[in-house]
N, C-alpha and C positions, 0 to 999 in steps of 0.2 A: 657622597656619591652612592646610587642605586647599585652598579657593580659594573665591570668591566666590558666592553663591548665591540669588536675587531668588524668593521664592515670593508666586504670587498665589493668593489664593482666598478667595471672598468668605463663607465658613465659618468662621469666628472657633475655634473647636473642632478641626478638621479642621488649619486653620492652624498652631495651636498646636501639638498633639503632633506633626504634620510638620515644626515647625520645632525640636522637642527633640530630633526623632531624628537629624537633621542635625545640630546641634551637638553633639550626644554622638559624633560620630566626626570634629569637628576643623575643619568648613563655616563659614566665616562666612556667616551666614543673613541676613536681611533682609526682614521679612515686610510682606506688601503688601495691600489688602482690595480692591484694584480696578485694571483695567488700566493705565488714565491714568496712576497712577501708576508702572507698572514701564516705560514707554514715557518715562516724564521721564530714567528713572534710564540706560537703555541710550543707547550710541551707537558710532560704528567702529571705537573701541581699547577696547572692554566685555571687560573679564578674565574675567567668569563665564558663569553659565550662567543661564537662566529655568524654573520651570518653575510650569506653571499650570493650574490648573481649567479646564475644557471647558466646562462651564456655569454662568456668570455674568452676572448683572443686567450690562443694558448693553453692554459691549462684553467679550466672550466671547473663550474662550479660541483658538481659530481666527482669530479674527478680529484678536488681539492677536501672536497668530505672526507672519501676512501682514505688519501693519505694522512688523512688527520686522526682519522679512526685507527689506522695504524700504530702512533704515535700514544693516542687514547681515546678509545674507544667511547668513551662515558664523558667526551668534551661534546654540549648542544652544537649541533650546526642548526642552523637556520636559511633555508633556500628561499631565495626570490625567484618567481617564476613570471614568463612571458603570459600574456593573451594567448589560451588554447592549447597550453602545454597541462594542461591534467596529467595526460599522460604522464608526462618525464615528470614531474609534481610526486606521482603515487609510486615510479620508480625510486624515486627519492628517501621516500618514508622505507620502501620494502628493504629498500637495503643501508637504512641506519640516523637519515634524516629526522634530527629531532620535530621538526614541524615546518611547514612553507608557509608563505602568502603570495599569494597571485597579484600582479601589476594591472590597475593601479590599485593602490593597497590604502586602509584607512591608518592613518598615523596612529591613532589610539590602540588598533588592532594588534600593530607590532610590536607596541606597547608592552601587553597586556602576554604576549607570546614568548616576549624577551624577558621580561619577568617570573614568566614562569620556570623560563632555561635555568634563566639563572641562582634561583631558588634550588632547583632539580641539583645544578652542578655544586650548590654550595653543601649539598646534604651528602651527595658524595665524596667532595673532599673531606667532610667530618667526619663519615661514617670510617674513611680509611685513616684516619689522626686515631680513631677508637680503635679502630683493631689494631692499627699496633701497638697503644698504649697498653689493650690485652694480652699484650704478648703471641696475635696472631701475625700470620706474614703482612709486612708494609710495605711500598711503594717500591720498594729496589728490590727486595726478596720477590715482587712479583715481575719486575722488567729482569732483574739481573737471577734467576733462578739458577739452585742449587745446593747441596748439602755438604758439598766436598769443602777440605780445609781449606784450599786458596780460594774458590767462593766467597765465602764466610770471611774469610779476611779480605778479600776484594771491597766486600761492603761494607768492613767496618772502616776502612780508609777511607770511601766515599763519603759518608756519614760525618767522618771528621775535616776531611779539605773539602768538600762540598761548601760549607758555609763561608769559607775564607775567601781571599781573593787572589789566593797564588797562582802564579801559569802552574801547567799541569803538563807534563808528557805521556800520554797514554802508548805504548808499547805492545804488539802482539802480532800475532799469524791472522792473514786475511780470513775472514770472518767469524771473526772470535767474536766482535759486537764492540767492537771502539768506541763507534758512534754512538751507542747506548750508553756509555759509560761516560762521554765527554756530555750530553745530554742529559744523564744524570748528574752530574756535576753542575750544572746550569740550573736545573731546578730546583739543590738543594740551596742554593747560595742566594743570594739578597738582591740577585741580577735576573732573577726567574723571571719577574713582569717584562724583561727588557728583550729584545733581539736575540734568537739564538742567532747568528752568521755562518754557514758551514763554508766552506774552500775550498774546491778540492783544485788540489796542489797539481796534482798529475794531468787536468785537464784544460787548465788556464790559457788560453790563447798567446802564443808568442809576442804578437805583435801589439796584444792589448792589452797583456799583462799587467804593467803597472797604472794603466788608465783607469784596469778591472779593481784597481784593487786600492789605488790614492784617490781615485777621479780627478778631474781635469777641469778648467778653465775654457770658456768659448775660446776658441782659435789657437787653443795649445797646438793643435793640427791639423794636419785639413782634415776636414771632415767634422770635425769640433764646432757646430754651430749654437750648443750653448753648453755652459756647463752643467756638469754631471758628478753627485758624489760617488766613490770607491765605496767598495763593501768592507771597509776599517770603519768610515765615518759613519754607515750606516748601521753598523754595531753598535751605536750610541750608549751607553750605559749599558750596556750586556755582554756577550760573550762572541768571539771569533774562534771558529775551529778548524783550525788548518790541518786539514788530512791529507796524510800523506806528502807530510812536510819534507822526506829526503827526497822529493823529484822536483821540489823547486832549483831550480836555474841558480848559478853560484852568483853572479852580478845581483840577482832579485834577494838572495840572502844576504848580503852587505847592507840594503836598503832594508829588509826590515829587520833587521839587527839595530838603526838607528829608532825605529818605532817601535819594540819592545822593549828597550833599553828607558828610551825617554819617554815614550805614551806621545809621539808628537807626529802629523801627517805633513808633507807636504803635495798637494797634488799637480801634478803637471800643470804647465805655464803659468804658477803662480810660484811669488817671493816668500810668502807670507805662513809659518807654521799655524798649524789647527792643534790644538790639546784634543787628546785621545784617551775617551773612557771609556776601557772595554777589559775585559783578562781573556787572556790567550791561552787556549787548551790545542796541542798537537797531537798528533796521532803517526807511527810510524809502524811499518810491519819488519823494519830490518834494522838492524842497532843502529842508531845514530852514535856511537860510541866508535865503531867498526868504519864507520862510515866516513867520520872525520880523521880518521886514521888515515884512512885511502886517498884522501882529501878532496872528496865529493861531499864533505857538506862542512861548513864551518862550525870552530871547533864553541869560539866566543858563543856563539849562535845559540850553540845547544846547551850550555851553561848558565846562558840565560833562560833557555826553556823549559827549563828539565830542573826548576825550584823545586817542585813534586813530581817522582815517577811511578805511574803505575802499571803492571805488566798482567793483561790478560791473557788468562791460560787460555793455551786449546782443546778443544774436546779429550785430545789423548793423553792429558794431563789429570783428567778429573770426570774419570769415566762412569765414575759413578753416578754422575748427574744424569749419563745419556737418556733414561729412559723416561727419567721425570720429564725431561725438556721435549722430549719427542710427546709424551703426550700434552703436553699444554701446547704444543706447535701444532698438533694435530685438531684441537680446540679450537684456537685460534683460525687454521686456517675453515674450516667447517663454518665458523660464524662469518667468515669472508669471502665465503663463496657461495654463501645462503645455502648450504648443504645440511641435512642430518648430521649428526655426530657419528664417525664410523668409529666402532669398536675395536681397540685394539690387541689380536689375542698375543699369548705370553709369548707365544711363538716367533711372533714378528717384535716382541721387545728385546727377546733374548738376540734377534739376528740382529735388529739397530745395534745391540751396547755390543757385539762384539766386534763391530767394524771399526776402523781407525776412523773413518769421516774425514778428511785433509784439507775440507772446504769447509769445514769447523760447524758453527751453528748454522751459517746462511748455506750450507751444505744441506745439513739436520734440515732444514725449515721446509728446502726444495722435496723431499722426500716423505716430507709429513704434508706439504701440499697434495704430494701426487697419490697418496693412503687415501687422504679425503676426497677425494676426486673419485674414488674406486680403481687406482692405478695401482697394478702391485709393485712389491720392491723388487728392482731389477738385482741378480744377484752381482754381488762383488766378482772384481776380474780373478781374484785370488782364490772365488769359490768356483771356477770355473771347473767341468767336471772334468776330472783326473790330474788336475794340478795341485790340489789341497792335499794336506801328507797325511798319514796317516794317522801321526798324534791330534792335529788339528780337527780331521772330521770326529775322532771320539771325543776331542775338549767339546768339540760343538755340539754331539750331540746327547753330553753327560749334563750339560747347562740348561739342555730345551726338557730333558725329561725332570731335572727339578722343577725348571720353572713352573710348567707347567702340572706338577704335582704338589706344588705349592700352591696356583692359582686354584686347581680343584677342592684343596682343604680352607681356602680365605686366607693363606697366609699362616696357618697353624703348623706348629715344628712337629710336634709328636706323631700324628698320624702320616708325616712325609716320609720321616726316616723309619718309621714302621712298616709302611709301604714298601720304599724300597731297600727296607734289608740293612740299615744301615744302623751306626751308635748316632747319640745325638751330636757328640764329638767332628765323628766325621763330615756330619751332613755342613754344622758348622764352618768346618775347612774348605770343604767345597763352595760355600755359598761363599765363604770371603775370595777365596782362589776365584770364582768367578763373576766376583762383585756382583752378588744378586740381594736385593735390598727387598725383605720378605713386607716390611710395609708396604710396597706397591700392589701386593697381592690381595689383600686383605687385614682385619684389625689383629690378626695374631695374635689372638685373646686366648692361649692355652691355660687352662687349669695347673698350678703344680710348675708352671713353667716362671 
């Protein structure tokens, strides 16, 4: 096989003979009738390429780029475009489309363009195998960033149950990055090419809950006019992530306490078990320990889920990270908004790291969107003026004047604490008291030091 190849298009016809012409020249194809689904199937070590229809019911093929680029950026998309759509074509490329072809297209053509993708995507999966083997940052050091010790231990857990096939408990405060970490866990392990399935527990329709989630047989009920598999079965060989697994329903946790116990489906109106190959990774923001105690969630349940647990800190755990993260978020969003890169002075690093943040990184990320945008940061309710006590505004503002006299010398100690009067001792104390990380400043290349 030439290499991996995810085609969307909600054209059953169109699909088809695009997906003959690819495999008559050695592609393994894999054809998709709607986004959702080719967003299950990608993630950060994705070996192929995408390429999709422009216009589809629902969520569209622009719009399934973006979210994929979110995911990862450096995955080829490939656009299919209507008669006379140039336009939305060149929108396409400007903001991140690996290449289009225009309908109706030469089979050779796509060829030749999927080839390319995918040569392009296989040099960047290598070039990032090289760097880490150089001992530069790799794949989780750049989704999962930070320096701080539960950091650094977070990823080395990853790194080790990543490849296994254990369920996983992922544990933390709403926007820690759950999702990032059950996602990393799928693409470290031998289930990567296969279905991520994400859940979300808290948002399952009542009355279609177990339909949504076994599927069903024609005329299991009304309305049932033919069958339909559940998002278990369609996790085939991959990975299910049940977020926010303490808001499922205590009857719906009985039933799948028998499917992660046994790996076995049954879907409405039928006798007959399905075998299930998938590992189950959950995600909770409130102890399930605590939880079955009160006996809102069962206890079997979590025993069986919770073979591996891993507990993502929040921001005010590991605060040393804030300022890195704020600027790669501020990166990140600038490339996403096709904006210049805004500069970030010490000043505004120094006010990010001293905030608690309570809405964690997806807090962080909103705030670095709205820096890139030219929105300033709105102050904290606590800096509100004449509320902030007295020790507070001089801690804040003995932080901004190192920083900031750090950022004027590159990061150099000598000339700081010379500057301001200080032993090299003190300055020392200070920057730990204030967790100020002089590598961000500069290479702090002092002579003598």
């Amino acid at each position: 096989m030439k290499g991996r190849v995810l085609l969307v298009d909600d054209d059953a016809a169109m699909r088809l003979s695009t997906a003959q012409a690819l495999d008559l020249e050695g592609f393994e194809v894999e054809e998709l009738p709607d986004a959702q689904a080719a967003l299950d199937r990608v993630g950060f070590g994705f070996e192929g390429v995408v390429i999709s229809d422009i216009r589809m019911p629902g969520m569209d093929g622009l719009t399934l780029m973006n979210r994929i680029r979110d995911i990862d950026p450096e995955i080829p998309v490939i656009l299919i475009t209507g008669h006379g759509d140039v336009q939305l074509a060149v929108r396409s490329m400007r903001e991140g489309a690996h290449d289009f072809v225009e309908k109706p297209f030469d089979a050779q053509q796509l060829v030749k363009i999927v080839s390319r993708a995918l040569a392009y995507r296989g040099v960047v999966l290598e070039n990032r195998v090289l760097r880490a083997a150089a001992g530069q940052a790799d794949d989780l050091e750049t989704r999962l960033v930070g320096r701080s010790t539960a950091m650094i231990d977070l990823r080395r857990r990853l790194r080790t149950i990543g490849p296994t096939d254990a369920d996983v408990l992922i544990v933390g405060e709403t926007g820690t990055g759950k999702e990032v970490v059950a996602r990393a866990l799928h693409d470290l392990s031998p289930r990567a090419r296969r279905p991520f399935i994400a859940i979300d527990c808290a948002a399952l329709p009542g009355a279609l809950i177990e339909s949504e989630l076994f599927g069903h047989e024609a005329g299991a009920f009304p309305g049932a006019l033919r069958a339909r598999y559940g998002k278990f079965e369609h996790a085939k060989g991959g990975t299910v992530l049940l977020d926010e697994i303490g808001s499922m329903p205590l009857d719906l946790q009985a039933k799948l306490l028998r499917v992660v116990q046994d790996r076995v489906i049954t879907p409405l109106g039928s006798n007959e078990d399905r075998v299930l190959d998938v590992r189950f990774i959950a995600t909770s923001r409130r102890s399930l320990e605590d939880e079955a105690l009160a006996g809102r969630f069962r206890a079997d349940l979590l025993y069986r889920l919770n073979v591996v647990t891993l507990h993502v800190p929040p921001l005010s755990a590991r605060r040393e990270d804030v300022q890195l993260l704020f600027i790669k978020l501020v990166q990140e969003a600038a490339s996403r908004h096709q904006r210049p890169l805004a500069p970030v002075p010490p000043q505004l690093l120094a006010e990010v790291a001293s905030r608690d943040w309570p809405g964690n990184v997806r807090e962080l990320r909103n705030a670095a969107d709205r820096h890139a945008l030219g929105i300033a940061l709105q102050p904290a309710e606590e800096d509100a003026p004449g509320q902030a006590r007295l020790a507070q505004r001089v801690a804040a503002f003995e932080r901004e004047l190192i920083v900031s006299t750090l950022a004027a010398h590159g990061g150099r100690l000598k000339p700081v604490y010379e500057t301001l009067g200080l032993s090299r001792k003190s300055l020392w104390e200070k920057m730990q008291k204030h967790r100020i990380d002089k590598a961000l400043y500069g290479d702090g290349g002092d002579e003598g030091e």
